[in-house]
C-alpha positions as CSV (number, residue, x, y, z in Angstrom):
1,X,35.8,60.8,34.5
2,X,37.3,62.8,31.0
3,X,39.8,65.2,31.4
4,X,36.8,67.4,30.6
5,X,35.3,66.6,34.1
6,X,38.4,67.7,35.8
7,X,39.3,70.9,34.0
8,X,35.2,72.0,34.4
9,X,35.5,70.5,38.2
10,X,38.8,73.0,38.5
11,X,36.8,76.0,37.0
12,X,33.8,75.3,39.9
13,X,36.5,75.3,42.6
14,X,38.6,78.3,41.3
15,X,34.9,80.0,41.0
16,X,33.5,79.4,44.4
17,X,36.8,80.3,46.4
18,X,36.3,83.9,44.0
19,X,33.2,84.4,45.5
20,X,33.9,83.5,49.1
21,X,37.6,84.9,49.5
22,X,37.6,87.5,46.5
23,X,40.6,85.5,45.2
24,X,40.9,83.1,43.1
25,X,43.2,79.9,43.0
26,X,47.1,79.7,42.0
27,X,47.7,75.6,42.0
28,X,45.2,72.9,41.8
29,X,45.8,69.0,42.2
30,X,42.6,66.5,41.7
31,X,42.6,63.3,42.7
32,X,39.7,60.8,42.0
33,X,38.8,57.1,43.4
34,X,35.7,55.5,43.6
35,X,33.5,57.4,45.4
36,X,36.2,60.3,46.5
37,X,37.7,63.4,45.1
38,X,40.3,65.0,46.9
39,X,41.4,68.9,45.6
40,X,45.1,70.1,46.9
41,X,45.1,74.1,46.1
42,X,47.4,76.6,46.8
43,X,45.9,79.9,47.5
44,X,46.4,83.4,49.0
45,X,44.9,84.4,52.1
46,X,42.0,87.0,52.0
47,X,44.0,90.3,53.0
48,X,41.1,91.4,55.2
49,X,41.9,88.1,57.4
50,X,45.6,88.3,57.5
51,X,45.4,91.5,59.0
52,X,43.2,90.0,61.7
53,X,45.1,87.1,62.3
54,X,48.0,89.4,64.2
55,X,45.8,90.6,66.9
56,X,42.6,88.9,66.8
57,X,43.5,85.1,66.4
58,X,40.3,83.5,68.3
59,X,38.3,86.1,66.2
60,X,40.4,85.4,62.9
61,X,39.8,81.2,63.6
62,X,36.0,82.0,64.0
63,X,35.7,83.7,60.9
64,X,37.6,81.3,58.6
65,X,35.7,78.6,60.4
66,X,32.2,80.9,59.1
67,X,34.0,80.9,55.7
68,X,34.6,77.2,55.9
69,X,31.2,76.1,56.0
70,X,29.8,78.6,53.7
71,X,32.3,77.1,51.0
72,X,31.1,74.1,51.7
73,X,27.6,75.4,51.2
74,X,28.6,76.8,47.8
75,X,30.1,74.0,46.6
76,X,28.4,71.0,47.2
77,X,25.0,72.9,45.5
78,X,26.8,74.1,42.8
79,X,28.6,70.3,42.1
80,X,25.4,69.2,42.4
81,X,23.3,71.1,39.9
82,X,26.5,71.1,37.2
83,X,27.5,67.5,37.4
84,X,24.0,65.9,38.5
85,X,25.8,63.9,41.4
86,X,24.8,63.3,44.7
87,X,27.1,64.7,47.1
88,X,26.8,63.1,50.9
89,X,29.5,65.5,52.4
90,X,32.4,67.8,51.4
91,X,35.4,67.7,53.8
92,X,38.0,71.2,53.7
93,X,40.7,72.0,55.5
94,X,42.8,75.6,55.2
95,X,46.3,75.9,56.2
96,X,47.2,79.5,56.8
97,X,50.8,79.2,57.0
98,X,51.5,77.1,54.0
99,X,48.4,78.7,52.1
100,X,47.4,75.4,50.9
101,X,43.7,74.1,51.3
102,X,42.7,70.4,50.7
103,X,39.1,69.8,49.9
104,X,37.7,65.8,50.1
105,X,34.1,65.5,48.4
106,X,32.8,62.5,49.1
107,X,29.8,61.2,46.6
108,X,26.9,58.7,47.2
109,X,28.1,56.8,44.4
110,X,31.4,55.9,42.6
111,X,32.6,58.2,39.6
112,X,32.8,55.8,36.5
113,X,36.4,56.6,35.3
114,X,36.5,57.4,30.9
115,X,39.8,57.8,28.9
């Protein structure tokens, strides 16, 4: 896929972690074979769940677990309807300590790379 793909795929991401975590994305990576694209982003943690974390950690795991799969959600439709490709699953992982997420979505067919 362009360049074009990419940035508007970076936009998408930036614009569904806005709406879920009310902050958007610092540092983006995106990685794409065959059928696979694999986002590395560095992010700040929702305030409201770092001050959770101290006290509340099963609570705190819970809720970014909620979030997790509400991302998900978000994203896969709205990849979906913008790029008109079949998504099977989206895989995303969120590491608090590091504040780096990596997102793996993984598409029914292979993306036919363009220069």
């Amino acid at each position: 896929m362009s360049t074009s793909f990419k940035k508007r795929l970076s936009q998408l991401y930036n614009e569904v972690n806005q709406e879920i975590y009310s902050i958007g994305v610092s540092k983006q990576k995106i990685d794409m074979v065959d059928n696979r694209i694999v986002i590395f982003a560095q992010t700040k943690r929702s305030p409201l769940l770092t001050v959770l974390s101290g006290r509340f950690t099963e609570l705190t795991a819970s809720v970014d677990a909620a979030l997790a799969v509400e991302y998900k959600h978000r994203l896969k439709e709205k990849f979906e309807k913008q790029f008109g490709i079949k998504v099977i699953t989206i895989f995303k992982d969120y590491d608090p300590a590091s504040q780096h997420a990596c997102t793996v979505i993984y598409l029914e067919q292979p993306i036919e790379m363009q220069s």
